[in-house]
N, C-alpha and C positions, 0 to 999 in steps of 0.2 A: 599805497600799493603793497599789497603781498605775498610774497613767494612763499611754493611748500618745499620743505625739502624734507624727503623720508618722512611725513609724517607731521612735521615741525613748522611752524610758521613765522618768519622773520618778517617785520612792517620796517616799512622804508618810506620816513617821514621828510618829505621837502617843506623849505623853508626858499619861498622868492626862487623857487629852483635851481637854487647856488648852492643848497647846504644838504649833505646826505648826511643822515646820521642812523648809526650802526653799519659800518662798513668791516667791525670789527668787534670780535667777540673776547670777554676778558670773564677771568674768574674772580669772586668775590665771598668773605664768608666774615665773621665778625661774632664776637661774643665776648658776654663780660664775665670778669675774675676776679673771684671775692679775697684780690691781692692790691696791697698800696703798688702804685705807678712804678716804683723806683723795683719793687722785687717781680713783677711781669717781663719790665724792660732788660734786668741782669739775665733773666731766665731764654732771654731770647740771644743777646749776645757772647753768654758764654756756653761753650760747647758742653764744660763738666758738666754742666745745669740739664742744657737740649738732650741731653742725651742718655736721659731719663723719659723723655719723652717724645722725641721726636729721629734725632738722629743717631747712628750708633760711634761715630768719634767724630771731630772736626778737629781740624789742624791749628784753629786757634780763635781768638777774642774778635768777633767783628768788630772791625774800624776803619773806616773812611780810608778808602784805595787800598784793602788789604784783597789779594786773592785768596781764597780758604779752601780748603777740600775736605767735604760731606761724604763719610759714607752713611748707609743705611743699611738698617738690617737684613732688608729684604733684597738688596742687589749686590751684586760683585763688585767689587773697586771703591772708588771713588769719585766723586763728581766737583769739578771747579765752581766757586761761589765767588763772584766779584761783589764788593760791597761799594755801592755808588754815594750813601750816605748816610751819618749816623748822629742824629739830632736826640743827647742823653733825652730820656722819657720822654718822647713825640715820637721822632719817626725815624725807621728803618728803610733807606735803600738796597736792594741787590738784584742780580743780573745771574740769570742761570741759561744752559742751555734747553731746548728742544727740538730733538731732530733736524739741527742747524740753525736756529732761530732760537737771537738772543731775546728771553721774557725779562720783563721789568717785573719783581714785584717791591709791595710799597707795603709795610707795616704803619699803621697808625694807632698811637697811644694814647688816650684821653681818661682821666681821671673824673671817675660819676663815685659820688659819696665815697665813701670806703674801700672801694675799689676799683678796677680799670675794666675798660673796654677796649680792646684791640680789633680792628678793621685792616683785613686781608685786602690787597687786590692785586694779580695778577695777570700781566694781559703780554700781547694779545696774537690771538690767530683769527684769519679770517673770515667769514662766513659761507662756512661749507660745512659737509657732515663729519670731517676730520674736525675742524675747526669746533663744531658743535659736540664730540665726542669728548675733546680733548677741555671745555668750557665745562664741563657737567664735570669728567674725572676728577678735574683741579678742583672745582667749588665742592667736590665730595671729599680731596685731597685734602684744602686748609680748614675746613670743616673737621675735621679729624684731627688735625694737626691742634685747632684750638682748644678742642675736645680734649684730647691728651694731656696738655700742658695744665690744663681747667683742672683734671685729676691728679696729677701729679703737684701743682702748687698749693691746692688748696687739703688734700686726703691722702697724697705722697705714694698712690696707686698708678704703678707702670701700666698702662693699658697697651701699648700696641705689641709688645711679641703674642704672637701669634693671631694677632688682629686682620691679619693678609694672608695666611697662608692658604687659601683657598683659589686665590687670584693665581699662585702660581702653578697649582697643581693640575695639570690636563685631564687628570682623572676627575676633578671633581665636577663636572657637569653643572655647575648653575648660574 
């Protein structure tokens, strides 16, 4: 079976007619770093590090049940970050909001030769055109996010100021 929406086609595959899968859309993004495990993994729990590439201060060192606050360069404030789990060089739990809906995301660390691979996944909203908007933004969000860190760990080149300023600007038309 499958639905259009705006354009878009979601299949909805039964199994014994008991099992729907895709009732739920999550972002996803992954790339590898010509960095050993152990300095990918630093790079991601401390904030001195992130914030080279990612965010513009965090309140402190993710770890297992700690709440943190993210800002970013491109927004006002601050944002809470709960850290659900932190398995040194494997994987990263944490828990953000959006627009009142708690997202999981799951960092995963695997060691390929000489350096690491990290696997993004953050879920989920449901299947609608909010849902789908907000699935494409994020897989373009940690897409970016890898991208940065990729630059900055390996060539020590800050990419994102001014990597967005377009998005905010009403004047800029595209």
């Amino acid at each position: 079976m499958a639905d259009i929406l705006n354009g878009a086609i979601f299949c909805k595959f039964e199994y014994n007619q008991h099992i729907t899968i895709m009732d739920a859309l999550i972002a996803k993004a992954a790339l590898q770093i010509n960095k050993p495990i152990d300095k990918v993994f630093e790079a991601v729990i401390n904030p001195n590090i992130m914030a080279n590439y990612f965010i513009s201060k965090g309140s402190g060192r993710m770890e297992q049940g700690q709440t943190l606050q993210w800002s970013f360069p491109e927004f006002e404030g601050s944002f809470p970050v709960r850290v659900g789990a932190v398995e040194p060089n494997q994987k990263i739990v944490f828990y953000w909001d959006h627009e009142g809906n708690e997202h999981e995301v799951t960092l995963i660390f695997k060691a390929y030769k000489q350096s690491t691979v990290i696997k993004i996944t953050e879920s989920s909203e449901p299947v609608t055109e909010g849902g789908l908007a907000w699935a494409i933004g994020n897989t373009e969000g940690w897409a970016g996010f890898l991208l940065c860190m990729k630059a900055w760990l390996e060539y020590g080149i800050h990419l994102r100021p001014g990597a967005y300023d377009w998005r905010f600007d009403a004047n800029a038309n595209i």
